[in-house]
N, C-alpha and C positions, 0 to 999 in steps of 0.2 A: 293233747289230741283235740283238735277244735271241729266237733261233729257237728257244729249250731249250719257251718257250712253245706257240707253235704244232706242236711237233713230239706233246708229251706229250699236246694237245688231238685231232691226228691222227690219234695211234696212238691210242688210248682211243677215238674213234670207230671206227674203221677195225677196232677187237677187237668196235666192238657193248657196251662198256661204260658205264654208268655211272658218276660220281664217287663215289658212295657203294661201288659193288662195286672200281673203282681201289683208293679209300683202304682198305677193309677186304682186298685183297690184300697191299698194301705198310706196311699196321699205322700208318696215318694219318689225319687227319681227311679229311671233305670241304670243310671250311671250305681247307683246306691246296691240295685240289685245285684249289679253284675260283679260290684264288689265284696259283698255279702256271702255271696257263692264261689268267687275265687277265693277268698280268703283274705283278701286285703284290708280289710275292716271288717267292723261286725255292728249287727244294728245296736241300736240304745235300747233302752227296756221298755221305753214307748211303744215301738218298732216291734219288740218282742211280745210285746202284748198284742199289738196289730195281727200280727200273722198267727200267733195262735189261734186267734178269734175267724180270719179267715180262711187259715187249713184246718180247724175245728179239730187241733191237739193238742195236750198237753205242754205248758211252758216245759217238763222233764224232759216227756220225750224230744221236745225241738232245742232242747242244749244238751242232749247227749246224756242228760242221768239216769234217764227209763228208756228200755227200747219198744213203749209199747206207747 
């Protein structure tokens, strides 16, 4: 089950973002984001790091092992 997906798409709605303002927050493409969330790829742990720090959650809950 790959939640890392649905969770990034979540929270990116749930801020009122867009993919383009995402990836220009966390210094990456939108082609990236949009991949991220369909499931085609998944970010690096750089990446993972990035978006925790910008949706201010857990690295858990943004890969699915906490749901809080």
């Amino acid at each position: 089950m790959n939640l890392i997906k649905d969770r990034i798409l979540e929270q990116r709605k749930e801020k009122g973002w867009t993919q383009k303002f995402l990836a220009s927050a966390i210094k990456t493409t939108e082609d990236s984001i949009y991949s991220w969330e369909k499931g085609r790829s998944e970010p690096s742990v750089d990446f993972i790091i990035s978006l925790v720090k910008v949706f201010d959650v857990s690295a858990d809950y943004l890969l699915g092992i906490k749901d809080f």
